[in-house]
LUMDOVEX-265011 format. One line per 4 residues: number of its first residue (from 1); their letters; for each residue x, z, y of C-alpha. Coordinates in Angstrom, 1 decimal. Each point is the difference from the previous one (the first is absolute). Layout:
# residues N
NUM = a = X Z Y ~ ... $
This chain:
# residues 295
1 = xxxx = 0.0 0.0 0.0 ~ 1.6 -1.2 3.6 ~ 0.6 2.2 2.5 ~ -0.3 -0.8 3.0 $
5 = xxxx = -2.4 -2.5 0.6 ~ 1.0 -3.6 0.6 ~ -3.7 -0.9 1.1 ~ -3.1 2.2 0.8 $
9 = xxxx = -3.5 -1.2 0.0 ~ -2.5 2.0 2.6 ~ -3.7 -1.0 -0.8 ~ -2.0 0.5 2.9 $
13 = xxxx = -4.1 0.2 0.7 ~ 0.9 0.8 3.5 ~ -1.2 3.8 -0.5 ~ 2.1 3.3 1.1 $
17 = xxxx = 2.0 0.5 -2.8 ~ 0.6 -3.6 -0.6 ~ 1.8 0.4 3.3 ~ 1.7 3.7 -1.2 $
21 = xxxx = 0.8 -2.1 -3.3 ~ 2.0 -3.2 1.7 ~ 1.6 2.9 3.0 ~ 1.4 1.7 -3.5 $
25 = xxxx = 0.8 -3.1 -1.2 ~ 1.8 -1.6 2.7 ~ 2.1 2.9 1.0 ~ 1.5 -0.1 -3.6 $
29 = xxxx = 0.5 -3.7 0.3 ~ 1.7 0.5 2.8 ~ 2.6 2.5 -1.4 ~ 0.8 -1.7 -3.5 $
33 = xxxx = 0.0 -3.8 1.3 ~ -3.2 -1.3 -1.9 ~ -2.6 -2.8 0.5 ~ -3.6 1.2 1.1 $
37 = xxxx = -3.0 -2.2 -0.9 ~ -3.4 0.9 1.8 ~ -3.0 -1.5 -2.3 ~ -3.3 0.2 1.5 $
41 = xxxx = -2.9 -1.3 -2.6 ~ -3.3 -1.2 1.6 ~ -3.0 0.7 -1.9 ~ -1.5 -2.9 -2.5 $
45 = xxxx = -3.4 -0.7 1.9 ~ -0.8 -1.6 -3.0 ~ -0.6 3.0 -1.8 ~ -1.7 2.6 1.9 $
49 = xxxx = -0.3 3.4 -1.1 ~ -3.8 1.1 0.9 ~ -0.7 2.7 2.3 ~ 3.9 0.0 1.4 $
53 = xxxx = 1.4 -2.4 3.0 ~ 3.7 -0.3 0.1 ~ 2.1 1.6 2.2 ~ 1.4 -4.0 1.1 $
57 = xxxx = -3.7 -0.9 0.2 ~ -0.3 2.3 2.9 ~ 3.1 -0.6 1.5 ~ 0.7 -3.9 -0.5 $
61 = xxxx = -2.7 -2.5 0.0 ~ 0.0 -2.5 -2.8 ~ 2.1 -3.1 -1.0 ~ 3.5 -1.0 1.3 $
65 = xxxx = -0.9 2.2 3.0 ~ 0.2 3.4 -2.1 ~ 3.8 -1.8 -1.8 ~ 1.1 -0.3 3.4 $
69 = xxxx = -1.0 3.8 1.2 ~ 1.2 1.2 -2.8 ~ 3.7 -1.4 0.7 ~ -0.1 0.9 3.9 $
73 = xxxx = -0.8 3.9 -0.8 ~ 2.8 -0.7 -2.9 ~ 2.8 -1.6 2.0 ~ -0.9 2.9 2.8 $
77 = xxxx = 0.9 2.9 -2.6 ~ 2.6 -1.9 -1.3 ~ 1.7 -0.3 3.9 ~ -0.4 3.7 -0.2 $
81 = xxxx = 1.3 1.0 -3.3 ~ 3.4 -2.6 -0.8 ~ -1.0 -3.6 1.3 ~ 3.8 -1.1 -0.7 $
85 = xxxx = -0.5 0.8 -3.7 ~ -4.0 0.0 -0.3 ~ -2.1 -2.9 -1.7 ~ -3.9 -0.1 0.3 $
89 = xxxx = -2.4 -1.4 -2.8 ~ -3.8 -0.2 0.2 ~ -2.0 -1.0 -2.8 ~ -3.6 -0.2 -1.2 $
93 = xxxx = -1.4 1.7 -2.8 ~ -0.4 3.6 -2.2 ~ 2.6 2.0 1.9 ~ 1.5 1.9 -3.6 $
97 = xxxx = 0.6 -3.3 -1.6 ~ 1.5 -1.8 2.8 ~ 2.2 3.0 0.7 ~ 1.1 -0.2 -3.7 $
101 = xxxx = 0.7 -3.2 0.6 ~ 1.9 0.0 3.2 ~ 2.5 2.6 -1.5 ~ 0.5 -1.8 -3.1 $
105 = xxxx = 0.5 -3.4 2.0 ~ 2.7 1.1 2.5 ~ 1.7 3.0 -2.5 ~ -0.5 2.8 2.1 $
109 = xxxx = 1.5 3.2 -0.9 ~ -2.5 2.5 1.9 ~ -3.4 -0.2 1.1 ~ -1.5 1.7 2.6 $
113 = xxxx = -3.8 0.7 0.7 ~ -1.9 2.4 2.1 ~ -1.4 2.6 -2.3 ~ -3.1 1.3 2.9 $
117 = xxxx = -2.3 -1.5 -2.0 ~ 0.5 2.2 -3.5 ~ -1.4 2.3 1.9 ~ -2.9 -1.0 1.6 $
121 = xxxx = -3.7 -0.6 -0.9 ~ 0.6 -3.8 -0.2 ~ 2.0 1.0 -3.1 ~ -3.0 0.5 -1.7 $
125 = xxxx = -1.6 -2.5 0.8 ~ 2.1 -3.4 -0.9 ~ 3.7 1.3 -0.9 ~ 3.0 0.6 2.0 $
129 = xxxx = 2.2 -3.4 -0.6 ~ 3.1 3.1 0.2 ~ -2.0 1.8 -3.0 ~ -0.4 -3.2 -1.7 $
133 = xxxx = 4.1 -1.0 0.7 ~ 0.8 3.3 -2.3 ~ -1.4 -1.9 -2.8 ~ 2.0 -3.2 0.6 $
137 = xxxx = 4.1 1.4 -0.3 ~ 2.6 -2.5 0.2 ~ 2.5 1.6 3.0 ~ -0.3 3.6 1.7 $
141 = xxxx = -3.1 0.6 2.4 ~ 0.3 2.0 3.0 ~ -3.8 1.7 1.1 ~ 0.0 0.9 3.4 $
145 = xxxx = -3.2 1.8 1.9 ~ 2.0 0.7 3.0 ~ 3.7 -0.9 1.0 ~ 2.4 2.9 1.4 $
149 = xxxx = 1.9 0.0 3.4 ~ 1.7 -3.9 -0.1 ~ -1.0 -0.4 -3.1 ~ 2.9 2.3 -1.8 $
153 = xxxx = -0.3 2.0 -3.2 ~ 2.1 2.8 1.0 ~ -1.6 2.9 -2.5 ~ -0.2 -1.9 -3.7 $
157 = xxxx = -1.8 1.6 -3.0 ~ 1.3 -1.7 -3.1 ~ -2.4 1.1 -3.4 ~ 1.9 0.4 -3.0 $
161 = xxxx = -1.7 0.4 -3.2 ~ 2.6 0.5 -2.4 ~ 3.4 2.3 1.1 ~ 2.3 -1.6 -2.7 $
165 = xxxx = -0.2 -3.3 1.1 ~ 0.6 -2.7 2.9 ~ -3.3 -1.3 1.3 ~ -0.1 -3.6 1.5 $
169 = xxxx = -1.9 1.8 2.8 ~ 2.5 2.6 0.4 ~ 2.7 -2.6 0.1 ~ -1.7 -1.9 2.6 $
173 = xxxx = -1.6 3.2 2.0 ~ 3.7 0.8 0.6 ~ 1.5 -3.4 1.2 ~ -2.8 0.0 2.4 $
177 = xxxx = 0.9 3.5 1.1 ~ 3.3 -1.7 0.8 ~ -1.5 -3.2 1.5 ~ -2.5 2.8 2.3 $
181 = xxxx = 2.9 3.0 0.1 ~ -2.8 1.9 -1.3 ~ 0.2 3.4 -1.6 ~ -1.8 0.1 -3.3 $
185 = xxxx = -2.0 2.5 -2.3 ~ 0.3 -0.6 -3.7 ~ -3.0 1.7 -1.2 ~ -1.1 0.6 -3.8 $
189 = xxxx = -3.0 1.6 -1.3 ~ -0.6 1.6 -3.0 ~ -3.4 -0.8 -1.3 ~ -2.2 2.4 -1.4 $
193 = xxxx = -0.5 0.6 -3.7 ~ -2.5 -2.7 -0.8 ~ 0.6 -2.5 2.1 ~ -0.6 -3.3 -1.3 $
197 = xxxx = 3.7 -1.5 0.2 ~ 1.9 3.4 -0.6 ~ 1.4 -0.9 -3.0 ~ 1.8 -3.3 2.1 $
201 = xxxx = 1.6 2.3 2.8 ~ 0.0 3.9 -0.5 ~ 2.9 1.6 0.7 ~ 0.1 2.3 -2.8 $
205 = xxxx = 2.5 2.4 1.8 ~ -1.8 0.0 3.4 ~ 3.3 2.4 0.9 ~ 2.4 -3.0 -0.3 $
209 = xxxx = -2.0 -2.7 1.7 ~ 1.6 1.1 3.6 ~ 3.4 -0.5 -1.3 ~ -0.7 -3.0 -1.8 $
213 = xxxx = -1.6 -1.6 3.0 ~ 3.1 0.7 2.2 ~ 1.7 -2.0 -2.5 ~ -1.7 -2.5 0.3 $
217 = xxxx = 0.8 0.0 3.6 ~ 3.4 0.7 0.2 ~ 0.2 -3.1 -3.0 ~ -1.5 -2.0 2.6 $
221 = xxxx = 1.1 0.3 3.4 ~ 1.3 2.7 1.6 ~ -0.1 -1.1 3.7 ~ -3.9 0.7 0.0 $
225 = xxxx = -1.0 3.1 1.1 ~ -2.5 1.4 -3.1 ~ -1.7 2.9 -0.7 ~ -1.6 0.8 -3.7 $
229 = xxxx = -3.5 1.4 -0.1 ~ -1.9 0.6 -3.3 ~ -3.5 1.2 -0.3 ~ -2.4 -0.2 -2.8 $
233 = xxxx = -3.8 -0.6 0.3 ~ -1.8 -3.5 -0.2 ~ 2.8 -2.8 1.4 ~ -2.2 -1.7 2.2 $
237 = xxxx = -1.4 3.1 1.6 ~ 3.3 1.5 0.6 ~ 1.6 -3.4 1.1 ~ -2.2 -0.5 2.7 $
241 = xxxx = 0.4 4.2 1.0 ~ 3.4 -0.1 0.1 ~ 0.0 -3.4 2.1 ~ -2.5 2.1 2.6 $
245 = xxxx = 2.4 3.5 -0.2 ~ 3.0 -2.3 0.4 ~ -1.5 -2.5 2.5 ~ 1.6 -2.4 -1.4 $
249 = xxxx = -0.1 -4.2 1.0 ~ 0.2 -1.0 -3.2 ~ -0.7 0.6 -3.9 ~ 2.3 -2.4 -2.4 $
253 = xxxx = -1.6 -0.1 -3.7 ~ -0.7 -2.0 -2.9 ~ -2.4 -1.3 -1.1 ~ -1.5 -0.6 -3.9 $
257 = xxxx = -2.7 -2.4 -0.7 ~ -3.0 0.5 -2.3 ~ 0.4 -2.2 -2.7 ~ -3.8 -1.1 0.0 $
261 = xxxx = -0.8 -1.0 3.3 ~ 3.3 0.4 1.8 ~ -0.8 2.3 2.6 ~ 2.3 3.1 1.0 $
265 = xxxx = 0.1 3.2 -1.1 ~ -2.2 2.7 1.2 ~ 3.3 1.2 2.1 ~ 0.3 -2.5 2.0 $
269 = xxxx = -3.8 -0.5 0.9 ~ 0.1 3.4 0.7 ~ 3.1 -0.2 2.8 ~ -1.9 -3.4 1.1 $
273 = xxxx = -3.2 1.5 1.3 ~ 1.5 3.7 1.0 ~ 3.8 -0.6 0.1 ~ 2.5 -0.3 2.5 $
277 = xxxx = 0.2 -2.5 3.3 ~ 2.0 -2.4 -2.4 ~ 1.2 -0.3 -3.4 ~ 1.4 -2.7 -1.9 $
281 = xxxx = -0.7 -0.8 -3.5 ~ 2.5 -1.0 -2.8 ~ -0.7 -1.3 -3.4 ~ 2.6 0.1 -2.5 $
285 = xxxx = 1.7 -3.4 -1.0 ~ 2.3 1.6 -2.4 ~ 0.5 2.9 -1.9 ~ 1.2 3.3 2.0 $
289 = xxxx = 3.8 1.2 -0.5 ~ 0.9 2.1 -3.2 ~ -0.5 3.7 0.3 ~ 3.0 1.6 0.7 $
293 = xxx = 1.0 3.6 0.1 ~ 1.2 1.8 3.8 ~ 3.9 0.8 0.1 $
């Protein structure tokens, strides 16, 4: 998995956290060097959903009119974000599968959407194309409801399941601790007897996970400035307290998918609709490191 990003793709509906998605976004491009692509999808008018009108509908009128809207409001946030190193696509369409295939057309590393909407009555209503995105992994995806101060992660929160063993996500939560000179928290929490995946991650001496965990760190990178926490309770309740207690910009985890439909974890949906300003989500492409016992 490629750290940092050589190309990030924003996807945009115009809304708040859209915006707080593509400020994140930007500022990171910015410091590492990559590509940003803006992709703004206007809504099939072919196939109307009854009882709901589009956000473009009300904000666009229809035909080559609403395409050329659409890339004036685009090339504007684009000026503001990184216009020497910013490309703009609009496209017409069902906004999950076009994003889909947007990032598997230019090989982007990192996609960014604004996350507002996980959390909001329209959820419930048709979907949250973010919510829908956690079903579809192929590179990391950073969820932002609102961006901090220029956009930095300063204050990262990187969830490690297992205290044996090198995470993708803890790998990657710490280069971008680098890229952000970000302090980090490398939290792990001991489930509860009972709890469905216990047998996959319990740390049978709870006593030892602290040291372990500073292993991991120290094997790592030792430039980062890292605390270890480690709690026990349900993961995604404690995840998103610690975030809170913390105040922390960002949560770094992985991510599993369900092998029937595809969708996350409970974890992650948990974070998604009570979580943290940001987090990014990792799926595994490879097996984690060996175990390996602390000196």
């Amino acid at each position: 998995m490629k750290w940092p990003p050589r190309r990030i793709l924003v996807g945009t509906d115009f809304s708040e956290s859209a915006d707080a998605a593509l400020r994140a976004a930007a500022a990171l491009a910015r410091r590492v060097g990559a590509q940003l692509d803006l992709l703004h999808v206007l809504p099939d008018r072919s196939r109307p959903v009854i009882g709901y009108e589009p956000i473009d509908a009300l904000l666009f009128p229809d035909g080559p009119a609403a395409r050329d809207a659409a890339l004036i409001r685009l090339q504007s946030l684009a000026q503001r974000a990184a216009p020497e190193r910013t490309q703009v696509h609009v496209v017409e369409g069902e906004p999950l599968a076009e994003l889909v295939a947007m990032r598997d057309r230019l090989d982007v590393e990192l996609v960014a959407l604004g996350a507002g909407g996980l959390r909001s009555m329209r959820r419930f209503i048709l979907g949250s194309v973010a919510g829908k995105m956690l079903g579809h992994p192929g590179c990391p995806l950073l969820l932002v409801v609102e961006a901090p101060a220029a956009g930095e992660f300063k204050k990262i929160l990187v969830a490690q399941e297992n205290p044996r063993v090198v995470s993708p996500w803890l790998e990657i939560g710490l280069r971008l601790a680098h890229d952000e000179r970000a302090e980090v928290t490398l939290l792990h929490v001991l489930p509860r007897r009972g709890y469905l995946s216990d047998a996959h991650h319990v740390e049978l001496e709870p006593q030892r996970a602290p040291a372990r965990l500073a292993a991991l760190l120290a094997r790592l990178d030792r430039t980062v400035p890292a605390q270890v926490v480690v709690r026990t309770g349900d993961p995604g309740d404690e995840i998103t307290s610690a975030a809170r207690e913390l105040g922390v910009h960002l949560v770094v985890l992985g991510a599993e998918r369900n092998r029937i439909d595809g969708s996350p974890g409970p974890v992650v949906n948990r974070i998604a609709r009570s979580g943290p300003p940001a987090f990014l989500v990792i799926w595994p492409e490879r097996e984690a490191s060996e175990d390996f016992e602390e000196n």
